[in-house]
N, C-alpha and C positions, 0 to 999 in steps of 0.2 A: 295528703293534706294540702289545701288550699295558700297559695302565699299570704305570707300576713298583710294586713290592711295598711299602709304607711302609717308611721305617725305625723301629722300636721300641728301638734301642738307646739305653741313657740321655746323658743329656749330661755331658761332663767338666765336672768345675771344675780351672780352674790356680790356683794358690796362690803369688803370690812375695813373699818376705819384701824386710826393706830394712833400714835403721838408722834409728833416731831419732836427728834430727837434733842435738838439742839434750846427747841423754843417749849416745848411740852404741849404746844398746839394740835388741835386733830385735826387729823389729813386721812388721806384714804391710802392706804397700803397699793402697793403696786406688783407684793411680792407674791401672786395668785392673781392670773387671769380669770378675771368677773364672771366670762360667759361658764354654763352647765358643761359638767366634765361627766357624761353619762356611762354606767356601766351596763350592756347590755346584758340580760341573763338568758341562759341557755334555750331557747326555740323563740327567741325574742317576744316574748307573748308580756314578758314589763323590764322594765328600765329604771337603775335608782340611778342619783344624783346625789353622792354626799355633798351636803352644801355648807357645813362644816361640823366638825367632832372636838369633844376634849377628852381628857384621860384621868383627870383631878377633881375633886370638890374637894372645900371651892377652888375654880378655875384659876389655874396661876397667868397671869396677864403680864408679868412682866416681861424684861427683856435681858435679864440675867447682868445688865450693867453695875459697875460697883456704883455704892453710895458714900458721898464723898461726906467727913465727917458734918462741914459747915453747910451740908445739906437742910433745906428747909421744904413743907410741902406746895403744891403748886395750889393759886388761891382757888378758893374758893368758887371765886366771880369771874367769867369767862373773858381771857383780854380781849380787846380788838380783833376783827377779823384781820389776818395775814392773808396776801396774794398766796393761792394755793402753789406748791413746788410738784402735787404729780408724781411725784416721786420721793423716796426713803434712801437716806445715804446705802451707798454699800459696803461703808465702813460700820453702820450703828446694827447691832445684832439683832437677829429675827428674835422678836419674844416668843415666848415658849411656848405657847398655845397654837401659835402658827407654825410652828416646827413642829408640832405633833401632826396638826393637821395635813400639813404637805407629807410628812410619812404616811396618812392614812389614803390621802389621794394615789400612791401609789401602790399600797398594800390593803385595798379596804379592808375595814373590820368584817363581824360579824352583824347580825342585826342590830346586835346593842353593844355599851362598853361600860362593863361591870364596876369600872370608877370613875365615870362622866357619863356625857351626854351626844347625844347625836342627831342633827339636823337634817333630814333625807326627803326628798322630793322621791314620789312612784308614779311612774306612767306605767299605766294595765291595758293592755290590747282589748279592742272588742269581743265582747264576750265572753273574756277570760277567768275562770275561777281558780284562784292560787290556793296552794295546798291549805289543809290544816294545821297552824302553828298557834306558838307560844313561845313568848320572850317573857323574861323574868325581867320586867320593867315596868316602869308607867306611862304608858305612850297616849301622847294627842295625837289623833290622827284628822285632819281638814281636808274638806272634797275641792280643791280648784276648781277640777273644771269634769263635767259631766254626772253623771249618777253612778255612782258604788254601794252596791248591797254587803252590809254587814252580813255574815253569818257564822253562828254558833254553837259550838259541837251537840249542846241543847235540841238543836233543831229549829230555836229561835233565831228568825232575821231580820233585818230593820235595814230601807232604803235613805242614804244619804244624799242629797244633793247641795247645789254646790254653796260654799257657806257653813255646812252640817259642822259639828265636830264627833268625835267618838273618845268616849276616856276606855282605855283599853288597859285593864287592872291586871296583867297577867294572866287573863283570862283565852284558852285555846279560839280561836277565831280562822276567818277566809276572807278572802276582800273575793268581789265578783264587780264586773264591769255589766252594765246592765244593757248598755247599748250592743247592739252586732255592728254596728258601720264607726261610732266612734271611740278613740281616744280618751282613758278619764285622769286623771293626776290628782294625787295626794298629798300633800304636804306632812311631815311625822315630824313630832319631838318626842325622843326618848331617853327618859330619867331612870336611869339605876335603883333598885329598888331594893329590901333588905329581903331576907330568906323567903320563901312563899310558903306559909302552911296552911293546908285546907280541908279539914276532917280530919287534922292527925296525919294527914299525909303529905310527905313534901311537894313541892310544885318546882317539876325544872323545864328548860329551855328545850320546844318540838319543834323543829323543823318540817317535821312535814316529807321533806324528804324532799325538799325546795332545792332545784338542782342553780347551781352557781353561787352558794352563799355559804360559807363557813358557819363554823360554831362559833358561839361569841366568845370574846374573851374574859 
């Protein structure tokens, strides 16, 4: 086998704001470095990027601080801009959403999380067709950057380019990279989705046999 083609596609940054703890102002969290944390998968033929996950609906966004009785909520109308600080005390507690997340950057999930959500960037090697799967989800899927062929266990297939989106219903699919010399990237959001029944027959989660990915949980 021929060495793989580099990939030259840029690297994301993710961005997640948060609240100053002291003022209730947004800031941007410092507690997760911004630039893409790529997990390569096995013959390096694509590359996800969680770019962030939750574990809850609806998402719990706090930060587990008590509430003090003569608590009131924060208004409405947006105060003044604040000189940004750049930084999050390392006394005020990571909210929970991000503490999920930082466990999942070191233990990724599966492709999906059976009570939340997950935000993943895929880089596909030239040429490359990934197995036949199925997540019991409802995933957006967005072409960044090159052309990706849709294809389905049908034998129907449908070319995406960049802009495209794909509503992907639980439905057995492949992603194919349609170029041989480039690089293509997808963008996914995947929503949890209640049982799948389709003729009376249940519909669960196929991997294909997608080497470097767990089962979801």
């Amino acid at each position: 086998m021929s060495p793989p083609i580099p990939n030259t596609l840029s690297t994301p940054n993710r961005y997640i704001t948060t609240h100053d703890p002291l003022t209730g102002a947004s800031i941007l969290s410092t507690a997760i470095p911004a630039p893409a944390q790529w997990q390569h998968l096995k013959g390096d033929q694509a590359s996800f990027f969680l770019a962030y996950c939750t574990d809850t609906f609806p998402v719990d966004l706090s930060d587990g601080s008590p509430i003090p009785k003569n608590n009131s909520p924060l208004p409405n109308v947006s105060p003044a801009p604040l000189a940004p600080t750049n930084a999050q005390s390392p006394l005020a507690p990571l909210p929970n959403d991000l503490t999920t997340y930082q466990h999942y950057l070191c233990s990724p999930p599966g492709l999906t999380l059976s009570t939340g959500t997950i935000l993943r960037y895929v880089d596909i090697a030239p040429a490359h067709l990934s197995p036949m799967h199925r997540t019991v989800s409802l995933d957006y899927g967005v072409v960044l950057e090159g052309e990706v062929e849709l294809v389905l266990d049908s034998g129907e297939t449908r070319v995406l380019r960049r802009g495209d989106v794909a509503v992907q219903r639980a439905t057995a699919h492949a992603w194919r990279n349609v170029s041989a010399t480039q690089w293509a990237r997808m963008l996914f959001v995947l929503v949890p989705c209640a049982e799948v029944v389709v003729g009376g027959r249940r519909v669960g989660e196929e991997l294909g046999g997608m080497e470097g990915v767990r089962g979801s949980d």
